[in-house]
GUVEX-922800 format. One record per residue: chain; residue in three letters; x negated, y, z of N, C-alpha, C in turn. Coordinates in steps of 0.05 Angstrom, whole numbers, plus 5000, padded with zeros to 4 digits. Atoms other than C-alpha are relative to their C-alpha. Layout:
# GUVEX-922800
ATOM chaine residu  n.X  n.Y  n.Z ca.X ca.Y ca.Z  c.X  c.Y  c.Z
ATOM      A    Ala    X    Y    Z    X    Y    Z    X    Y    Z
...
# end
This chain:
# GUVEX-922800
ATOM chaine residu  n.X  n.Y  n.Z ca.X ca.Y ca.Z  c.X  c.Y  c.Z
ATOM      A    Unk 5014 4979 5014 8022 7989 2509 4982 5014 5021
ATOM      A    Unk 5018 4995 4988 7964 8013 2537 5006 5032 5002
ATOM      A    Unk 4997 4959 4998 7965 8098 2566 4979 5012 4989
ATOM      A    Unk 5026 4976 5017 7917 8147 2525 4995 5010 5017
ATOM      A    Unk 5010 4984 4983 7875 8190 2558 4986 5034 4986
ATOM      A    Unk 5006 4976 5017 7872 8262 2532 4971 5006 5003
ATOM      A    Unk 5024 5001 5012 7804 8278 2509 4995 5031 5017
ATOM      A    Unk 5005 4982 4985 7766 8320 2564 5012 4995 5034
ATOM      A    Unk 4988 5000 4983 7809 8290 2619 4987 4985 5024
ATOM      A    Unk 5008 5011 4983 7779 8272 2687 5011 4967 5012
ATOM      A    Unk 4988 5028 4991 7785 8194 2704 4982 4986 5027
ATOM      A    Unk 5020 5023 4982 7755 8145 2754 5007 4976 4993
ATOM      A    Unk 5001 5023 5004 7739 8073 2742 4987 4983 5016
ATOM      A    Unk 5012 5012 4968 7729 8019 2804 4961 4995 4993
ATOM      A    Unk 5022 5003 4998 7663 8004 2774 4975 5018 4999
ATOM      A    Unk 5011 4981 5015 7629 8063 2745 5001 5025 5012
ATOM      A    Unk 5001 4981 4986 7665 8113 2786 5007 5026 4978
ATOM      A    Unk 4991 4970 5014 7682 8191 2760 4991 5002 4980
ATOM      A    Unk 5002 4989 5023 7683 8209 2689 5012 5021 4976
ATOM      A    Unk 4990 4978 5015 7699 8251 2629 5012 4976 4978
ATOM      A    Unk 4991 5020 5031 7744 8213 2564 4980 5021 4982
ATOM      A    Unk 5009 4983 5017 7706 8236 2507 5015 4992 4978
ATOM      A    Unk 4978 4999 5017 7753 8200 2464 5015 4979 5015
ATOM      A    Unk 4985 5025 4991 7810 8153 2467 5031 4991 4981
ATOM      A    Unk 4984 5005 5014 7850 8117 2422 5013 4976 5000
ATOM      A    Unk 4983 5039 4995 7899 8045 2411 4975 4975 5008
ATOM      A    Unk 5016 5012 4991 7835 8012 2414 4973 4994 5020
ATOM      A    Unk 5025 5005 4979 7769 8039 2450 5011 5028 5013
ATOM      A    Unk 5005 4983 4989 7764 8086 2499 4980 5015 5013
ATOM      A    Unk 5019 4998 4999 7702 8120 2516 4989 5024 5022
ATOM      A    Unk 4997 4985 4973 7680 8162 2582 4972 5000 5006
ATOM      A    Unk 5020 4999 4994 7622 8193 2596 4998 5001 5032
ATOM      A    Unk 5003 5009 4960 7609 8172 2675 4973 5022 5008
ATOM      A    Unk 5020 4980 4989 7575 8228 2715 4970 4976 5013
ATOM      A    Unk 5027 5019 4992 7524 8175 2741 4986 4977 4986
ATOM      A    Unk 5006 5020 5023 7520 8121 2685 5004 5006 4972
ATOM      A    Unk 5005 4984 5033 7520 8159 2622 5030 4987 4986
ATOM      A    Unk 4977 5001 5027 7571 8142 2560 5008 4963 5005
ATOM      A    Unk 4993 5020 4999 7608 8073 2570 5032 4993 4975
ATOM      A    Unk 4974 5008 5020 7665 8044 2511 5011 4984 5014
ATOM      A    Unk 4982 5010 4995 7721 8009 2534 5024 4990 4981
ATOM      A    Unk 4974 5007 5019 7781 7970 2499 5019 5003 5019
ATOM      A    Unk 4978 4990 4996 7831 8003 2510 5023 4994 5024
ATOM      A    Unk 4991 5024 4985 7880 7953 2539 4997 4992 5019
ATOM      A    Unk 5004 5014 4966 7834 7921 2591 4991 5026 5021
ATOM      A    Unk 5015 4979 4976 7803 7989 2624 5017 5009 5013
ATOM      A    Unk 4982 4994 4977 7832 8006 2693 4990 5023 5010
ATOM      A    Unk 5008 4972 5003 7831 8080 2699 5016 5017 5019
ATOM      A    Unk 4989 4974 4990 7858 8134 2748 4988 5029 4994
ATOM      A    Unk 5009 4972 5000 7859 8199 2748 5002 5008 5015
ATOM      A    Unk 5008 4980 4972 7819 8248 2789 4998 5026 4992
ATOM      A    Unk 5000 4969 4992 7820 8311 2817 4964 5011 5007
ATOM      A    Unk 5032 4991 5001 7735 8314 2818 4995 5011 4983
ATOM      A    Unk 5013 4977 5017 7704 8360 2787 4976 4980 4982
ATOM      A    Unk 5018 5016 5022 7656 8344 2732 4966 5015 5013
ATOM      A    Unk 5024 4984 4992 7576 8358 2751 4989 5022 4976
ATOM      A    Unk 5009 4978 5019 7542 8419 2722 4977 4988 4991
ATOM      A    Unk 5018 5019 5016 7491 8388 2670 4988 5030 4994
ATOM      A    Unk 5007 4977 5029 7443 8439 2632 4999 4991 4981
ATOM      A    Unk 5000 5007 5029 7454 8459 2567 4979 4995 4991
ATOM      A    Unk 5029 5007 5010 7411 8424 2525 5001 5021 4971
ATOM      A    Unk 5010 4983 5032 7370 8469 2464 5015 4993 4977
ATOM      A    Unk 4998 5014 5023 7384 8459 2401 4974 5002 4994
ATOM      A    Unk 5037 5010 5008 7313 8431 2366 5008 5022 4972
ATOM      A    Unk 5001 4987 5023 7294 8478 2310 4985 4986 4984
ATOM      A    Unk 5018 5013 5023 7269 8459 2242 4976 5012 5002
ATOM      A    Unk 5042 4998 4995 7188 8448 2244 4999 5036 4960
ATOM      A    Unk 5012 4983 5025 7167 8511 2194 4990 4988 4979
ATOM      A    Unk 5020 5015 5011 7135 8488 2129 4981 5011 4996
ATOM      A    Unk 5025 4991 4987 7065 8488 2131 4988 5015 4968
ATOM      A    Unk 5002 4980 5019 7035 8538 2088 4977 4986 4971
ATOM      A    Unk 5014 5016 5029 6991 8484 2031 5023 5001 4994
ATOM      A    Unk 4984 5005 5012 7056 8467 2016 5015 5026 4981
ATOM      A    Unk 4999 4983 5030 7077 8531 1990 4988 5004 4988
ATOM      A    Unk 5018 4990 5022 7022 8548 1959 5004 4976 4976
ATOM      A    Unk 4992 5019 5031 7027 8493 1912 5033 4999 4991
ATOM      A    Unk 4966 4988 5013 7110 8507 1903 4996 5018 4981
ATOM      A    Unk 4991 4970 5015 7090 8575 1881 4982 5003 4979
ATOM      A    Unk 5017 4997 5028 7027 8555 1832 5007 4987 4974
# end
């Protein structure tokens, strides 16, 4: 049986190096790597420790706002 990895939990992996689980379940496991972005794994074969590194400080990204609608368009809604 393969070990879970609680969701948020600092790991390292020989190839990839330091990451975050973002999920992890019987079958995939999935780890965003501070230097190689989002990688899936099955479960089973990924060889994983856990570290004591800290995670990097990223900025927050915006949220995108909805484009306004453009003002022909109401006018013809409202005639």
């Amino acid at each position: 049986m393969a070990k879970l990895h609680a969701k948020g939990s600092r790991v390292s992996q020989p190839s990839y190096g330091p990451g975050t689980v973002s999920s992890s379940d019987e079958r995939y496991t999935v780890i965003e790597f501070d230097n190689h972005g989002r990688r899936v794994f099955v479960t089973d074969m990924v060889t994983l420790e856990k570290t004591d590194e800290p995670a990097p400080n990223r900025p927050v990204k915006e949220k995108r706002r909805k484009a306004p609608a453009k003002k022909a368009e109401k006018a013809e809604k409202g005639a």
